[in-house]
C-alpha positions in Angstrom: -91.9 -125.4 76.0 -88.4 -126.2 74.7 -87.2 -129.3 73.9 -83.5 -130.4 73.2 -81.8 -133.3 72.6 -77.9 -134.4 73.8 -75.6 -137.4 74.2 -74.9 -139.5 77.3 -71.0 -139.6 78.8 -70.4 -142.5 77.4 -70.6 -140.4 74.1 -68.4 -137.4 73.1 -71.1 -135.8 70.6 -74.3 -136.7 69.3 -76.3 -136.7 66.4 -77.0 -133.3 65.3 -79.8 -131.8 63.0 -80.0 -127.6 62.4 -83.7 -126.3 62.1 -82.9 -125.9 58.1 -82.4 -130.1 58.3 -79.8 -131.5 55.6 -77.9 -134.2 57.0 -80.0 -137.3 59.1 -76.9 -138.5 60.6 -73.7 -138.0 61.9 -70.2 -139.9 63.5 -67.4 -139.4 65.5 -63.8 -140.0 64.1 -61.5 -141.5 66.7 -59.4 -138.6 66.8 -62.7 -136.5 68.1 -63.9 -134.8 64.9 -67.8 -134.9 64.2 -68.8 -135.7 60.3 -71.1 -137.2 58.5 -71.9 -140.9 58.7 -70.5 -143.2 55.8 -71.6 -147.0 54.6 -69.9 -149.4 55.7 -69.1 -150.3 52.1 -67.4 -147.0 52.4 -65.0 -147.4 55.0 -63.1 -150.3 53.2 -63.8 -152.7 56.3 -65.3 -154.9 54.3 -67.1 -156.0 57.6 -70.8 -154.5 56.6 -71.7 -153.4 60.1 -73.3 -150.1 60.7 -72.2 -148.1 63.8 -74.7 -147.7 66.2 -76.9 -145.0 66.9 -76.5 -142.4 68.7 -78.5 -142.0 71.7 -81.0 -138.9 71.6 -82.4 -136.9 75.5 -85.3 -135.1 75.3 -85.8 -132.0 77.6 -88.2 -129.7 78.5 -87.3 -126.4 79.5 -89.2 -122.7 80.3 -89.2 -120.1 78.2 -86.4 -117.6 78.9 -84.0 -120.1 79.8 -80.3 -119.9 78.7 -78.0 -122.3 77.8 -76.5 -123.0 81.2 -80.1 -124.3 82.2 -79.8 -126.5 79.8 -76.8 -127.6 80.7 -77.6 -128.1 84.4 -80.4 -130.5 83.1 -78.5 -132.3 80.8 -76.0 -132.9 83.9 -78.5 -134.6 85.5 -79.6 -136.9 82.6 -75.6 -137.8 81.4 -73.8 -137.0 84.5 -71.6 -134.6 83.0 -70.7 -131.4 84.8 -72.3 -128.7 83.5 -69.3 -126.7 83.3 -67.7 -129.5 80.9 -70.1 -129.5 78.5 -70.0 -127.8 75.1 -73.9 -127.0 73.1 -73.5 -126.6 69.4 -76.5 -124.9 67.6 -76.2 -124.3 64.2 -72.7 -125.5 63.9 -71.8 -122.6 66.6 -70.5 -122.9 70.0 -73.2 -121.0 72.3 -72.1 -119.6 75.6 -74.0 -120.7 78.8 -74.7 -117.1 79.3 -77.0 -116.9 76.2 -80.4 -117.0 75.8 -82.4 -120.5 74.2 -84.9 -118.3 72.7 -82.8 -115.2 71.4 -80.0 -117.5 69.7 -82.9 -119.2 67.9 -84.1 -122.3 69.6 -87.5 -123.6 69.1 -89.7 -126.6 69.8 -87.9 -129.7 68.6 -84.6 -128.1 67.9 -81.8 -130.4 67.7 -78.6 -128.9 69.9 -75.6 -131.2 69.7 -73.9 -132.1 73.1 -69.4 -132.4 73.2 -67.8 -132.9 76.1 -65.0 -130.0 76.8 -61.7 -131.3 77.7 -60.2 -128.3 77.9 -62.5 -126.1 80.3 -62.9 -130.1 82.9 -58.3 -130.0 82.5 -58.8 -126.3 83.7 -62.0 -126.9 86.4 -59.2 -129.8 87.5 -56.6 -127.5 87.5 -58.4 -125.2 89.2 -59.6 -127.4 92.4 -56.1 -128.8 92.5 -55.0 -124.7 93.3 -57.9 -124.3 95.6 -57.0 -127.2 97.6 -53.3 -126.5 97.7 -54.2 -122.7 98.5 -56.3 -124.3 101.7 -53.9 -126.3 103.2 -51.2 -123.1 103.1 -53.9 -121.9 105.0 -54.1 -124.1 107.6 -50.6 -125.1 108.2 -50.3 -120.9 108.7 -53.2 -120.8 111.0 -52.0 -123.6 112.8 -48.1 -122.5 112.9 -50.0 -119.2 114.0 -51.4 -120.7 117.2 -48.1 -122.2 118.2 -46.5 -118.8 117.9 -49.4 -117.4 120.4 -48.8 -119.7 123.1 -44.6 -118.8 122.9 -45.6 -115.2 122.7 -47.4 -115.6 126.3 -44.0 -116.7 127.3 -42.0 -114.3 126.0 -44.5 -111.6 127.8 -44.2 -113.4 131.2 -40.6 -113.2 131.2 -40.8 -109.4 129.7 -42.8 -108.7 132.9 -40.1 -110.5 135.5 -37.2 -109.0 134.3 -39.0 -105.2 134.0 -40.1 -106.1 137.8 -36.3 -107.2 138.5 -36.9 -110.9 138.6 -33.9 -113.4 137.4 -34.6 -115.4 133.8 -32.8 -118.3 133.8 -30.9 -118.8 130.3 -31.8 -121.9 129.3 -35.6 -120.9 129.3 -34.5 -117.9 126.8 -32.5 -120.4 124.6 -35.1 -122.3 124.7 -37.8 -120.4 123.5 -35.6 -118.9 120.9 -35.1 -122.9 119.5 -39.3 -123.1 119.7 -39.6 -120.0 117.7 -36.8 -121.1 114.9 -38.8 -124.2 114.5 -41.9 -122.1 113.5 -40.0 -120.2 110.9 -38.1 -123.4 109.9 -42.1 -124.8 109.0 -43.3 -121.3 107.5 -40.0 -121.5 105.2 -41.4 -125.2 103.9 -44.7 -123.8 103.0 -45.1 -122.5 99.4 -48.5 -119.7 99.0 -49.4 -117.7 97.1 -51.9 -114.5 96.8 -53.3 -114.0 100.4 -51.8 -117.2 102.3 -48.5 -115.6 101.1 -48.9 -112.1 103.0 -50.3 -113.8 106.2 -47.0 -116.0 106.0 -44.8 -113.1 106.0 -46.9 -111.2 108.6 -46.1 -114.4 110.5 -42.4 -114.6 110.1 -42.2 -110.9 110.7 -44.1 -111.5 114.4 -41.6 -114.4 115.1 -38.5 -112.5 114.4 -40.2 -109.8 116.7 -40.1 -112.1 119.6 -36.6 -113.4 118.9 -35.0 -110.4 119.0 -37.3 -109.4 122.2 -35.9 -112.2 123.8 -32.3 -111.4 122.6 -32.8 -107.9 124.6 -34.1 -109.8 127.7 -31.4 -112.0 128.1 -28.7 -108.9 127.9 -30.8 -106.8 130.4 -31.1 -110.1 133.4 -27.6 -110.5 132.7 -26.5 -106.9 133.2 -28.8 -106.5 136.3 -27.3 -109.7 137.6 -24.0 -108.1 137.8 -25.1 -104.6 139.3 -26.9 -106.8 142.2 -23.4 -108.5 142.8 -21.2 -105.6 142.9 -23.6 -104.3 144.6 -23.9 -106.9 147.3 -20.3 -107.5 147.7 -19.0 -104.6 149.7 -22.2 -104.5 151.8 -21.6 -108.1 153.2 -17.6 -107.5 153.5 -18.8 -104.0 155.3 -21.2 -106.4 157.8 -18.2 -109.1 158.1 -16.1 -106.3 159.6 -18.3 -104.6 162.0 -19.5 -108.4 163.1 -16.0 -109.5 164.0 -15.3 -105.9 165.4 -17.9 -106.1 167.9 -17.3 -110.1 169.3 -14.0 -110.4 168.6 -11.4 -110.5 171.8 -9.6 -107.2 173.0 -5.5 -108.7 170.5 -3.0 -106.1 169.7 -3.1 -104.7 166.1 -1.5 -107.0 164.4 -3.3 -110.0 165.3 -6.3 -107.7 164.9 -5.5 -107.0 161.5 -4.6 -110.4 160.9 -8.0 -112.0 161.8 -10.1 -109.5 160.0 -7.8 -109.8 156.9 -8.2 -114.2 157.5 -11.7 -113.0 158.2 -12.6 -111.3 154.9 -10.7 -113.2 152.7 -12.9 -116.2 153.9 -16.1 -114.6 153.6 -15.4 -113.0 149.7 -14.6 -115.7 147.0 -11.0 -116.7 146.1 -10.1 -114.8 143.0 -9.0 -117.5 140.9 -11.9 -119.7 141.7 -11.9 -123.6 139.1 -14.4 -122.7 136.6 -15.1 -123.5 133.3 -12.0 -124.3 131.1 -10.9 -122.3 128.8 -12.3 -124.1 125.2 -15.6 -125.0 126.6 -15.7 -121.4 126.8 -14.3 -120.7 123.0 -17.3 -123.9 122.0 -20.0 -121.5 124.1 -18.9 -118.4 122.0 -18.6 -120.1 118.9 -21.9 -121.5 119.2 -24.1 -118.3 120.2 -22.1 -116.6 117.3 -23.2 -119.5 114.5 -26.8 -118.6 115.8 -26.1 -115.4 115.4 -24.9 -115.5 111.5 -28.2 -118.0 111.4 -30.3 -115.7 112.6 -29.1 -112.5 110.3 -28.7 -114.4 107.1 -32.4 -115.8 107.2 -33.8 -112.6 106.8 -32.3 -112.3 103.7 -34.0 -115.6 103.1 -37.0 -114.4 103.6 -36.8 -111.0 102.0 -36.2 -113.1 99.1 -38.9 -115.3 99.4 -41.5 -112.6 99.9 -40.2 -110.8 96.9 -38.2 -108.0 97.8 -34.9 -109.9 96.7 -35.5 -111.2 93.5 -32.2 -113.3 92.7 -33.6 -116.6 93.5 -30.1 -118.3 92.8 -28.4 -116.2 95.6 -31.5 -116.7 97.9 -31.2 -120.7 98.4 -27.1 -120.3 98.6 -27.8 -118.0 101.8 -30.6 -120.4 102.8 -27.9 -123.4 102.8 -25.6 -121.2 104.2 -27.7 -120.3 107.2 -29.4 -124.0 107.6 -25.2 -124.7 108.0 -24.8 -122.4 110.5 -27.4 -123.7 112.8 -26.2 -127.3 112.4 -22.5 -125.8 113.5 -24.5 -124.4 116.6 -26.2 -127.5 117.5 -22.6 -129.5 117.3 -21.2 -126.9 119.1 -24.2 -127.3 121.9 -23.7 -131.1 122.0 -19.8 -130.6 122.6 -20.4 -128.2 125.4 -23.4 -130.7 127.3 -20.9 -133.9 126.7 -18.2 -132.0 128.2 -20.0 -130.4 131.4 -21.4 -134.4 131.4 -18.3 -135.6 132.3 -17.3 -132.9 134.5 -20.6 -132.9 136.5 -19.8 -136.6 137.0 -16.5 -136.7 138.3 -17.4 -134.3 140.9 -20.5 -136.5 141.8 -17.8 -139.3 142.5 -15.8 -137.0 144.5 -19.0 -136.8 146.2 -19.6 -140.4 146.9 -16.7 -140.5 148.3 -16.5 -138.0 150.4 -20.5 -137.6 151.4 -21.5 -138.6 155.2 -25.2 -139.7 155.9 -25.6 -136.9 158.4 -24.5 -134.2 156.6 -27.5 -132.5 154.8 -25.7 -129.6 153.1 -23.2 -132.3 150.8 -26.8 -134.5 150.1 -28.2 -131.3 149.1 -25.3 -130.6 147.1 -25.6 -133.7 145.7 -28.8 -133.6 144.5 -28.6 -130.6 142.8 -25.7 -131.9 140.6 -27.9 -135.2 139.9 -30.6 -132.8 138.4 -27.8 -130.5 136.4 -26.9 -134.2 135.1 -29.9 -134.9 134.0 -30.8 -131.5 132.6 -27.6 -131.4 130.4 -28.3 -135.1 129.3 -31.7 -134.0 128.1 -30.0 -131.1 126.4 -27.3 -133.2 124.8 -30.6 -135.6 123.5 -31.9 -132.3 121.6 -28.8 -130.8 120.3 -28.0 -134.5 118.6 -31.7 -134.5 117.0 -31.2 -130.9 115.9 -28.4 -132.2 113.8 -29.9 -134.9 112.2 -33.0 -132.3 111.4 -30.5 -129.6 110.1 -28.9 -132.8 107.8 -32.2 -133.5 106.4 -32.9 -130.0 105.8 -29.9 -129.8 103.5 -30.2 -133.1 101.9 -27.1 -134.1 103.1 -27.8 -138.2 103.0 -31.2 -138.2 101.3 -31.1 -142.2 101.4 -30.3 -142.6 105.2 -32.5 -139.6 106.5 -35.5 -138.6 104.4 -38.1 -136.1 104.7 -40.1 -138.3 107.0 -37.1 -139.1 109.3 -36.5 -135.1 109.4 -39.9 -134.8 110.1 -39.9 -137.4 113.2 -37.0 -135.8 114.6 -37.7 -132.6 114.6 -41.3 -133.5 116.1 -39.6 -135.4 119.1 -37.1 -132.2 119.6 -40.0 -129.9 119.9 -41.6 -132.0 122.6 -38.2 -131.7 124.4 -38.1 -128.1 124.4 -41.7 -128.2 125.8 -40.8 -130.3 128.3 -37.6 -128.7 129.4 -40.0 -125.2 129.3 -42.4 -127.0 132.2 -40.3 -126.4 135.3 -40.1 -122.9 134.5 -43.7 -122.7 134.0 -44.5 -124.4 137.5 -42.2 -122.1 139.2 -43.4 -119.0 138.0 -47.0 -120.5 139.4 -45.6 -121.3 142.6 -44.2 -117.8 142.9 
């Protein structure tokens, strides 16, 4: 059997003896160097102490075992891992690979025992990479669960409009704002290697559904409008073969009069109060900020995954996008204050004007109530998204900080689910 002897960790080195023998006993130098052991005469202390001796193990080991045997052993006896520890044989560093009994190692040999700085700051190193690689991991696997769940959305509303349902806007914009969160969270996570590629796979499948959703939103609208030119002369056609068939034998004129009075009350006026005219320049102005947001990020991205290299120019667009979504969700608070104010005047008209009996103005009524409250709940959102889009840019580090960001944005995503729930019921129902 072999025998060796080491230090323990409270040691750097040990005494060391080749098989040749020479020197008895050895010392370590404070700045780590291993040399031969002087009197304390020698050392000009004066003090006449001896430094004490160093500690020897004795191991057994079978034959044909390498060094990294030895090693494990030895981690058991000093409590030093195996991969930061350093045998010298023969004034020679041996690798853990090697062989005891081919490097020359017999019974009683003396193998000195260092501790390796350099490989435990790399095995440090190392874990630190692994760990940091692991949680890139998860936060994708996670962000990719989230995109799953919108992407059954996304194929429900795909399915209503091929089948000629109506998608209500909000629900679009809505999932849209979901889906931007996700790629604002991929953007904050750094990877590299294989977490990297499943990133961009990621951001590739959530710009998929975007535009997807972009498509779906022009088709309901454009079949919205065949169905009401469509309806429009069939109902005037109906009006006038109604009020030909019950109305009273008149002359012409008066004939012509009442179907003219007739039709002109069923169709809409032409000049009907809608929306005024810069709530309508704010909408615009808003979906085209969105827009720019939308088509600069993928140059973000193509330089993050490396296909645009000039890093410099790749955070100005970043900022320059994460700009353009803050001007959106200003614009989007404008708009929701404004139709506020509007939807509540016309409630007090209302008030005023509303009769206990009359079920049509109570219905009326309650349907503006639940606008109000939808556009309040938007209004909450669109403010949060600012603050986010401010912490994003580092635009008052000290007032809103990353963790502030981070709240808000968390509370605006519960919103969006929230205001995605009465769709979901519907669609049920139906």
């Amino acid at each position: 059997m072999l025998r060796s002897k080491s230090s323990k960790p409270s040691s750097p080195a040990i005494a060391a003896e080749d098989a040749c023998g020479g020197v008895d006993e050895w010392e370590v130098r404070p700045g780590g160097m291993l040399v031969q052991k002087r009197d304390a005469a020698g050392t000009g202390t004066g003090t006449g102490t001896a430094a004490p001796p160093v500690p020897n193990i004795r191991v057994r080991v079978k034959h044909g075992s390498a060094y990294l045997d030895l090693k494990k052993l030895l981690a058991e006896r000093t409590g030093l891992h195996p991969l930061d520890q350093k045998l010298v044989y023969k004034g020679k560093d041996r690798d853990s690979s090697a062989y005891l009994d081919i490097s020359g190692v017999k019974d009683r040999s003396k193998i000195v025992l260092l501790e390796d700085s350099t490989a435990q700051a790399k095995r440090f190193l190392e874990m630190r990479r692994s760990a940091k690689m692991e949680k890139a991991t998860k936060s994708i696997s996670q962000i990719s669960l989230e995109v799953d769940k919108l992407a059954l959305q996304v194929s429900a509303l795909d399915a209503a409009v091929s089948k000629g349902g109506k998608v209500v806007e909000n629900d679009v914009l809505n999932l849209i704002e979901l889906l931007m969160a996700q790629l604002i969270k991929l953007d904050g996570i750094t990877a590299d290697g294989e977490a990297k590629q499943q990133r961009g796979m990621q951001v590739r499948r959530v710009q998929k559904y975007v535009e997807r959703l972009d498509v779906l939103k022009i088709k309901s609208n454009n079949a919205q409008q065949q169905k009401q030119q469509q309806s429009q002369p069939q109902k005037a056609a109906t009006l006038d073969f109604f009020d030909s068939l019950f109305a009273p034998a008149t002359p012409a004129a008066s004939t012509t009069t009442t179907v003219s009075s007739a039709s002109s009350a069923a169709t809409p006026s032409s000049n009907p109060q809608g929306t005024p005219l810069p709530l309508i320049l704010l909408g615009k102005s808003k979906n085209a900020l969105l827009s720019t947001f939308l088509f600069l990020d993928q140059f973000v991205w193509a330089g993050r995954t490396g296909i645009y290299k000039n890093k410099e120019k790749t955070e100005l667009i970043g900022r320059i996008s994460l700009f353009c979504w803050m001007g959106s969700s200003i614009c989007t608070s404008v708009v929701e204050l404004a139709e506020l104010i509007r939807l509540s005047s016309s409630m007090k008209k209302l008030e005023k004007d509303q009769n206990q009996t009359d079920e049509h103005k109570n219905e009326q009524y309650l349907n503006k109530l639940k606008q109000s409250n939808e556009r309040l709940l938007a209004l909450i959102k669109s403010s949060m998204d600012i603050v986010v889009a401010i912490g994003l840019l580092q635009l008052a580090p000290k007032t809103v900080n990353s963790r502030f960001t981070g709240a808000f944005g968390f509370i605006t995503s519960l919103i969006s689910c929230y205001q995605l729930l009465p769709c979901q019921t519907n669609a049920k129902a139906q």
